[in-house]
N, C-alpha and C positions, 0 to 999 in steps of 0.2 A: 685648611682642613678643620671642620668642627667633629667635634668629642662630645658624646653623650654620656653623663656619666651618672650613676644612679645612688644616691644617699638616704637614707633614713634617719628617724633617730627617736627617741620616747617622747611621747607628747602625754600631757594629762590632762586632754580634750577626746573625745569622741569625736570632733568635728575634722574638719577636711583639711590641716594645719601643716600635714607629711609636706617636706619639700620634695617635689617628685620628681625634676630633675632638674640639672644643673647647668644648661647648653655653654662651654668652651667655644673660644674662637682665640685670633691672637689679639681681638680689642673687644671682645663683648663679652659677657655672660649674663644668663640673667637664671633667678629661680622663680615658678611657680609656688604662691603662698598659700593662695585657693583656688578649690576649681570643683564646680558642681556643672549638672549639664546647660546650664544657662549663664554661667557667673564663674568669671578669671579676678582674680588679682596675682600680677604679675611683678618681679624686682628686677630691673636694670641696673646692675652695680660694677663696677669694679674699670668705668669708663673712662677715667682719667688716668693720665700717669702724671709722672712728672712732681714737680710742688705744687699742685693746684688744687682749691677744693673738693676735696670725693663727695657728691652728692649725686646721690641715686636717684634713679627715676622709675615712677611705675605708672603701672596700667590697671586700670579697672574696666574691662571687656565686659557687657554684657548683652546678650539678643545681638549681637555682631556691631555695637556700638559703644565707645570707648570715651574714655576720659585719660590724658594724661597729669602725673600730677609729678611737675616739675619737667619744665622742657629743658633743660640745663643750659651750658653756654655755647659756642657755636664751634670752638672744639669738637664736641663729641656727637655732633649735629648727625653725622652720617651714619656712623655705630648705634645710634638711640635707636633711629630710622631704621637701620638694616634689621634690628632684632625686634623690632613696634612692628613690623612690615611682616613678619611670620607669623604674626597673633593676628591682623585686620590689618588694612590697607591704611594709610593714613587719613583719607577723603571720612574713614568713620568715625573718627574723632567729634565729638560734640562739646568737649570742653577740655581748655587746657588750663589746671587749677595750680595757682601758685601761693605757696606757703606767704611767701612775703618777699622782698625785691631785693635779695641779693642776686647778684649774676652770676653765679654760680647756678642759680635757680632758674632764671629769667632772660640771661641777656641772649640767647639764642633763638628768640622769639620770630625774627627777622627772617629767620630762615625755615622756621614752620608754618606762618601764617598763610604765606601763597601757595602750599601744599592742602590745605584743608577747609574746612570753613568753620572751625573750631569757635567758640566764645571761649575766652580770656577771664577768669576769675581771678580777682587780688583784690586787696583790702582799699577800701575808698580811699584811706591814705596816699593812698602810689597811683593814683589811676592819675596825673598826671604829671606823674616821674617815667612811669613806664613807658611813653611813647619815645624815648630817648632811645631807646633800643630798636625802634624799625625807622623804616622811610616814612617820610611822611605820609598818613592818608591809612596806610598799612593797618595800624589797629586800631584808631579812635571810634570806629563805630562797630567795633566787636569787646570792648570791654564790658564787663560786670562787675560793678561794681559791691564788694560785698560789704555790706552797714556790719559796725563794731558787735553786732548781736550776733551775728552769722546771720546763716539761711538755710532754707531745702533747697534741692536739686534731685530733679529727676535724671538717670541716664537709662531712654527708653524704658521708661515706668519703672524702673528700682531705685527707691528712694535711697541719698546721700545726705546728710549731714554733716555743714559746715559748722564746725566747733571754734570760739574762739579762747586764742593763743594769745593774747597782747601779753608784749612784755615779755616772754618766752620764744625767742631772744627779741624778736622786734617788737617796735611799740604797733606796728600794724599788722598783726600774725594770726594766721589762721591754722586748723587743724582740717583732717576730715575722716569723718566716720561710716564706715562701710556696716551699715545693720548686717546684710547677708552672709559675709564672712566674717564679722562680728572685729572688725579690725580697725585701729585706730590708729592712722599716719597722722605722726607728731610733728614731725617737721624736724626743725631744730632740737627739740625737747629730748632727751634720751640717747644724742648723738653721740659717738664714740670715735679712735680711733680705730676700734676693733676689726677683726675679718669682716670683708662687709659680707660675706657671707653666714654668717652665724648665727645660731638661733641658743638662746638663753632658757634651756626648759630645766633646769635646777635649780634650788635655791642655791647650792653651794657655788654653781657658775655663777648666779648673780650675785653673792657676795662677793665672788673676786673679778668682776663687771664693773663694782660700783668706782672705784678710783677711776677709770677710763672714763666714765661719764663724767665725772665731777673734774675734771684737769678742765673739761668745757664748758660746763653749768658757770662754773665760782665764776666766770669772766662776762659770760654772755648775756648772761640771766638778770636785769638790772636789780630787784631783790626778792625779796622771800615771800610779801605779801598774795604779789602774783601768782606764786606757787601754789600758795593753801589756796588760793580760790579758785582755783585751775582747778585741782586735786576734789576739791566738794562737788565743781561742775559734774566731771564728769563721772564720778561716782554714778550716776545719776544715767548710765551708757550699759550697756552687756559688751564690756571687753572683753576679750579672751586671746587679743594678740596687741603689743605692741610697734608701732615698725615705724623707727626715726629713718630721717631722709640719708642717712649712712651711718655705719654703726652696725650691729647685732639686731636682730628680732628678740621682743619676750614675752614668751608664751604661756600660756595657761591662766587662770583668773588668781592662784595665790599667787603667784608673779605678777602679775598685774600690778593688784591691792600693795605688794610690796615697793613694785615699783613706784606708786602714788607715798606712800607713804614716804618715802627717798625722796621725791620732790617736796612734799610739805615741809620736808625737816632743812631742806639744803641751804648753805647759806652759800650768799650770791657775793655780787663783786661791791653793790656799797653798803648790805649788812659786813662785810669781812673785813674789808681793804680799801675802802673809799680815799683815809686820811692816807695813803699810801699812793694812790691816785693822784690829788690833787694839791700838788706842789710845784713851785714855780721851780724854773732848772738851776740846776747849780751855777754859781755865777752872776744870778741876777739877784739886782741889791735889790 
């Protein structure tokens, strides 16, 4: 049985930001983040159980052609599908855009590639890690390889912007920026244990946000330099939504600025704790 079920909440954008509903099942849900008559960004969350990593997946539908960003692992292969499948058929898939090569991200690949004729985007780093995850033959002549600068991408003429992420958490990381809904999937950056349903439109909620982000920052993030150069790039973007690959959404542009500032400032795992790191085990002379 699916449950439709309708939420609201205060946004301090005029834009299209309302999550407008919330579709239930007993393994899917996913929310609407934008949606104009031409133009979806959609959230697939909450697909794992278990101890395994919760990393969401979304969609960016436009003119009836899609992009997914993050195929996840092959776990949740059929639930992604079932709920990708109410938005556009999978065949309209023109690219499937990955953050960076965790399997968490990626290793489900195997089972979307014979479904679609999608191109493969990941960082030139991984493009010859990733065939590890299909049969042979499967995807070496559907990768793209994206250069450390990023790229553009059209999906049927609406321009996308691959933003890069090195270092935040991998050293081969990419972001991507939606101009039309004005949104910017971070990937790793911003990640939480939070409701993966949540949306951060307070400052007060984001100052009790911040400790849930940073339990994952200090660890992942190898250090601070990364940050502040992250933080100047994209200043440089018309943000007005956050949305890590699980975690909370944050919305609005002084949330935003807030949120940028919180990264410039954070200290990582070898500004913090490196000498703490790097110790031989007890026992050995």
């Amino acid at each position: 049985m699916v449950v439709v079920r309708k939420i609201s909440f205060k946004t301090t954008s005029d834009r299209n930001y309302k999550v407008i509903e919330i579709i239930l099942s007993e393994d899917v849900m996913s929310t609407i983040l934008y949606t104009d008559a031409n133009h979806h960004c959609i959230k697939f969350d909450d697909q794992v159980i278990g101890g395994e990593a919760q990393a969401n997946q979304f969609l960016i539908k436009h003119d009836r052609r899609g992009m997914l960003i993050g195929c996840g692992g092959q776990r949740i292969y059929k639930s992604v599908l079932a709920e990708l499948s109410s938005h556009l058929p999978a065949g309209a898939l023109d690219f499937i855009f990955l953050s960076h090569q965790d399997p968490d991200i990626c290793s489900g690949l195997n089972q979307w590639l014979p479904i679609c004729n999608a191109q493969v985007m990941i960082s030139s780093l991984w493009t010859k890690f990733l065939p590890a995850f299909c049969v042979q033959g499967l995807l070496e002549s559907r990768i793209t390889a994206i250069p450390d600068q990023g790229m553009l991408v059209e999906l049927a003429g609406s321009p996308l912007v691959v933003v890069p992420g090195h270092f935040l958490h991998s050293p081969g990381n990419f972001q991507l920026y939606d101009p039309v809904s004005k949104i910017l999937f971070t990937g790793s950056l911003g990640s939480s244990n939070a409701p993966h349903s949540g949306n951060i439109v307070t400052e007060e909620d984001f100052n009790s946000y911040l400790p849930l982000m940073t339990v994952s920052h200090s660890r992942h993030i190898a250090g601070n330099e990364a940050c502040r150069q992250w933080a100047a790039m994209v200043r440089q973007l018309d943000v007005e939504m956050i949305v890590p690959q699980y975690g909370a959404c944050i919305s609005g542009k002084n949330l935003v600025e807030k949120f940028y500032q919180w990264v410039e400032g954070e200290k990582t795992a070898v500004d913090d704790f490196a000498n703490d790191l790097f110790r031989l085990p007890v026992g050995v002379a």
